[in-house]
N, C-alpha and C positions, 0 to 999 in steps of 0.2 A: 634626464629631465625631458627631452625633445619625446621622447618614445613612452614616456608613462605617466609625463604629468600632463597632460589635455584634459582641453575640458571634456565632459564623458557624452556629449555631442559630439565627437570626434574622433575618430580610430586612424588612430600615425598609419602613413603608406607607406614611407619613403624617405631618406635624407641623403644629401648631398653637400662635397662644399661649394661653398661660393667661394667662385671664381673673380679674383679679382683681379682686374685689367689694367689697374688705378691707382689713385693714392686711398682707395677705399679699404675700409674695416675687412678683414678675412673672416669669415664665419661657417655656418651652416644653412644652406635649405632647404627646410625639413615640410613635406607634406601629409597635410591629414584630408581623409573623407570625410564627409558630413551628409546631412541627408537628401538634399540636392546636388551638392557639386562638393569639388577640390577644394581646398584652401592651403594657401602656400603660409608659410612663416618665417623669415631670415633670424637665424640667431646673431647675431655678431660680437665679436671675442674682439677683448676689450683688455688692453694690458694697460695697468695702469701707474707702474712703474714701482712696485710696493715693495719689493724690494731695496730701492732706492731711499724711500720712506723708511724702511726700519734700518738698515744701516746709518741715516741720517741721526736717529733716533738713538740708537749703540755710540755714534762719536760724540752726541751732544752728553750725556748722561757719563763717560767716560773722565768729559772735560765740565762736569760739573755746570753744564749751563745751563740746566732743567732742573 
């Protein structure tokens, strides 16, 4: 997605991850050229527990409570 969905202003240089120091999101960032200058973009990876969600999902329906 980082390297071939830009918009067509824009040709990917480079991705990295982001480094995180924190209690911050882990991601990617990913730079593209344009026609004056750089432009950086962070992706950030997002876990949103869906796993948890569909097992929840599996014990409710097991026990008849959906």
């Amino acid at each position: 997605m980082a390297e071939v969905g830009a918009s067509s202003a824009f040709t990917y240089a480079s991705r990295e991850p982001s480094l995180s120091r924190d209690s911050r999101l882990t991601g990617l960032l990913v730079r593209y050229s344009g026609d004056s200058s750089e432009v950086k973009v962070e992706f950030l990876f997002l876990n949103m527990g869906q796993q948890r969600q569909k097992q929840a999902a599996k014990t409710a329906a097991r026990s008849n409570l959906c």
